[in-house]
C-alpha positions as CSV (number, residue, x, y, z in Angstrom):
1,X,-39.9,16.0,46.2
2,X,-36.9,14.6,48.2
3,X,-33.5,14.4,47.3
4,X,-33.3,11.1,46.4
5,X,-35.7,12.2,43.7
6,X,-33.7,14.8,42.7
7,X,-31.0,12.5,42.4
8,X,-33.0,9.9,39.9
9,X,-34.3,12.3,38.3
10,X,-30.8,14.0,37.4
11,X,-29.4,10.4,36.6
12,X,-31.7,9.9,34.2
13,X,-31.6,13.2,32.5
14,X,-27.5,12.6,32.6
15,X,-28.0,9.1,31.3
16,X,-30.1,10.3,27.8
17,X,-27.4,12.8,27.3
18,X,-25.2,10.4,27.3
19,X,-26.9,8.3,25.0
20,X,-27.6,12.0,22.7
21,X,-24.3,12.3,22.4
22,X,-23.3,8.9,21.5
23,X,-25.5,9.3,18.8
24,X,-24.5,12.6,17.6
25,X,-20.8,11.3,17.4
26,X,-22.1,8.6,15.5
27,X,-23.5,10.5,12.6
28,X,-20.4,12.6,12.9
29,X,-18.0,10.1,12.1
30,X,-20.0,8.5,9.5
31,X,-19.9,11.4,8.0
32,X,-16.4,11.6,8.3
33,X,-15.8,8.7,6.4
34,X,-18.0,10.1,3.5
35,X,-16.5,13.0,3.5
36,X,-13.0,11.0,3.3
37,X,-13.8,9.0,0.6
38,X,-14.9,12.0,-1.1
39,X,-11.5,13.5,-0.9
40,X,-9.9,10.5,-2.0
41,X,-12.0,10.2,-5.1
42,X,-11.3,13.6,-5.8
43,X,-7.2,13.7,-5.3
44,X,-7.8,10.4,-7.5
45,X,-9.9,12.1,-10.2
46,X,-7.1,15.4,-10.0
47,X,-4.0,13.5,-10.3
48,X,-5.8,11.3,-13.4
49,X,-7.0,14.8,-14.9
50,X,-3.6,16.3,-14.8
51,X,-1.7,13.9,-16.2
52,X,-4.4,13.4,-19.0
53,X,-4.2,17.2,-19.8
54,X,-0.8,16.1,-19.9
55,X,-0.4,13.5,-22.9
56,X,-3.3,15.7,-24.4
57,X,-1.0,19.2,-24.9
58,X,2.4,17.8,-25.1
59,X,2.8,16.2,-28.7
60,X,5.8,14.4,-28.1
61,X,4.1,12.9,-24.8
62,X,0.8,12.3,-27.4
63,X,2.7,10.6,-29.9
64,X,4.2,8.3,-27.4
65,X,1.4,7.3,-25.8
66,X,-0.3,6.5,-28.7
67,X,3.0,4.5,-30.1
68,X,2.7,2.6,-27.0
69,X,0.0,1.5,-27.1
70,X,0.3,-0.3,-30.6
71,X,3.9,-1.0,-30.6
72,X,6.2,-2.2,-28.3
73,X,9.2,-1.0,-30.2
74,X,10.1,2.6,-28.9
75,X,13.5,4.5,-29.1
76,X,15.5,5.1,-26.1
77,X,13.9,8.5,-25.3
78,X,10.4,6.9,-25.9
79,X,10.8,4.7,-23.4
80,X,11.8,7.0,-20.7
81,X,9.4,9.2,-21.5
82,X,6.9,5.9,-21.7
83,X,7.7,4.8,-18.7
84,X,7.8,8.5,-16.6
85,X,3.9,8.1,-18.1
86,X,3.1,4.6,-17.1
87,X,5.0,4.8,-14.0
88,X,2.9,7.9,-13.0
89,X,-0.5,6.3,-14.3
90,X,0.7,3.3,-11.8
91,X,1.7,5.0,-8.9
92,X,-1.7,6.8,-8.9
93,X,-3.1,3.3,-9.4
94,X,-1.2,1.9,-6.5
95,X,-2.6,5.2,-4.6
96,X,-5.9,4.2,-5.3
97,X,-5.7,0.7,-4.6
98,X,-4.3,1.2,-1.1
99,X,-7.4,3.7,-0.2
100,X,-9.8,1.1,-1.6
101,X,-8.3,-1.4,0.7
102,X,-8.3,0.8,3.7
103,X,-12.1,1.9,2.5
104,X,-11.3,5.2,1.5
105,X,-12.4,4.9,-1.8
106,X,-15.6,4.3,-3.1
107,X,-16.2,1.0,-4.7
108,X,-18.2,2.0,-7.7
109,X,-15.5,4.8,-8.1
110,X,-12.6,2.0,-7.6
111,X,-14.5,-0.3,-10.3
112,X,-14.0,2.4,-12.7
113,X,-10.5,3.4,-11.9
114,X,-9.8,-0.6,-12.5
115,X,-11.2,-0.6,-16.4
116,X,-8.8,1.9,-16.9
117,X,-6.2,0.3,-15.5
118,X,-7.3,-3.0,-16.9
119,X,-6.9,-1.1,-20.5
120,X,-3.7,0.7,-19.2
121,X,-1.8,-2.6,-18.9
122,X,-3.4,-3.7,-22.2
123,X,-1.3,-1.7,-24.3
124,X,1.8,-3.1,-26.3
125,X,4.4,-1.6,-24.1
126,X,2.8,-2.6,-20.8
127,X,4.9,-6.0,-20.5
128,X,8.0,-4.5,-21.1
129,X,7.7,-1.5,-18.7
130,X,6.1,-4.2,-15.7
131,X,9.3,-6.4,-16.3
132,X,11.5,-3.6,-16.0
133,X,10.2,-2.0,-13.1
134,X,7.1,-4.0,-10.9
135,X,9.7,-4.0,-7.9
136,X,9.2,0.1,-8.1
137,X,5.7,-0.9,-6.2
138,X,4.2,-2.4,-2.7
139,X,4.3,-6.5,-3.0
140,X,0.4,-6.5,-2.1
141,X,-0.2,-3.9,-5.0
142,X,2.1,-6.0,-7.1
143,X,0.0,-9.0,-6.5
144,X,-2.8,-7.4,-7.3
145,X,-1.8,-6.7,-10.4
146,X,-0.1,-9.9,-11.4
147,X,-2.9,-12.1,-10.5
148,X,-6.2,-9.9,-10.9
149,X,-5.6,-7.1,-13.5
150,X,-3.1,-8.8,-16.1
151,X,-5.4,-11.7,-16.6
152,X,-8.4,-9.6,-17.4
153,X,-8.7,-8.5,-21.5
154,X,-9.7,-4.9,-22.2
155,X,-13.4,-4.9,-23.6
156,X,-11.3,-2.7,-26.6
157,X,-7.9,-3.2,-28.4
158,X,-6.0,-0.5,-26.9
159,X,-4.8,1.8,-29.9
160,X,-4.8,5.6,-30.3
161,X,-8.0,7.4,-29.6
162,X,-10.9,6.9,-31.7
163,X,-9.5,3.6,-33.4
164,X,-11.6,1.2,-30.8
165,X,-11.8,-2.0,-32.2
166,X,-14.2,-4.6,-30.1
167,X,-12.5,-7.8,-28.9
168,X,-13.5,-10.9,-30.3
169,X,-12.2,-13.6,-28.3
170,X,-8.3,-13.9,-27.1
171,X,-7.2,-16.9,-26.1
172,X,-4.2,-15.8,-24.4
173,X,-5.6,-12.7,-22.5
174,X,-1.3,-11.7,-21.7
175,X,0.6,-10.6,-24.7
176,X,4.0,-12.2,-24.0
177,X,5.6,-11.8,-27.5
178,X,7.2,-8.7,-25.4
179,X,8.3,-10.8,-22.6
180,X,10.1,-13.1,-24.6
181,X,11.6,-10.4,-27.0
182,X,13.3,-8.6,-23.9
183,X,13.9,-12.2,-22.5
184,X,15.7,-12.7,-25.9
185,X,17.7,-9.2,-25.7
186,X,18.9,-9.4,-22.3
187,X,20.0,-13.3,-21.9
């Protein structure tokens, strides 16, 4: 064997660990990404849980909720205490939305995050708090919302737990009667 042998021989042997380790930091940073969608999902599904267990052991946060979701006609300490709620539901949605855009979220995940959403903004009180305070959020998250999840109808009327009462048809999938009310107060 001569050293130009050798040398081939050594090229070669550098060359497939080359390609070994291209391959290997492949399947590392795929899994990578898994595991970073898998952390998103589950700072998603935390924050969600927390502030569930929230409006589940606080009665006065409860009863607002609830109120909120049939009425639009809340006191002055409702409201805040409405809107420190919503706002906190939407800034987790917002969250969310920018991880599924950057595909850190998983899809089948973000469809499930969006029902809720979608019956979030259902509510009677939605309007009102989105016209007070949409300019709170990103413009692309904004737009999202105005012209994807507004014009989509729950599958449910949104009232307080338990009370689920199946859509029949709407024809007007936004309820504006709140718009126009605080259009009406304010002018």
């Amino acid at each position: 064997m001569n050293l130009e042998s050798v040398y081939y021989i050594s090229q070669t042997l550098a060359s497939i660990c080359v390609v070994v380790s291209i391959i290997y930091l492949a399947i590392q940073i795929k899994q990578n990404a898994k595991d970073s969608r898998s952390r998103a999902a589950c700072l998603t599904s935390t924050e969600l849980r927390n502030m569930l267990a929230m409006l589940a052991t606080d009665d006065s946060l409860g009863k607002v909720f609830n109120k909120a979701a049939v009425s639009d006609k809340l006191t002055s300490l409702e409201r805040l205490q409405w809107y420190t709620i919503i706002g906190n539901a939407m800034r987790i949605f917002e969250n969310s939305f920018e991880l599924m855009q950057k595909g850190d979220l998983n899809m089948s995940y973000w469809k499930g995050l969006e029902c809720m959403f979608i019956d979030l903004t259902n509510m009677k009180c939605f309007n009102n708090f989105w016209i007070d305070r949409k300019h709170w959020y990103r413009e692309e998250f904004r737009t999202f919302v105005n012209e994807s999840i507004l014009l989509k109808v729950s599958p449910i009327e949104i009232s307080p737990p338990g009370n689920y009462i199946r859509h029949k048809k709407k024809k007007n999938p936004l309820n504006l009667s709140g718009f126009f009310q605080y259009l009406e107060k304010h002018s």
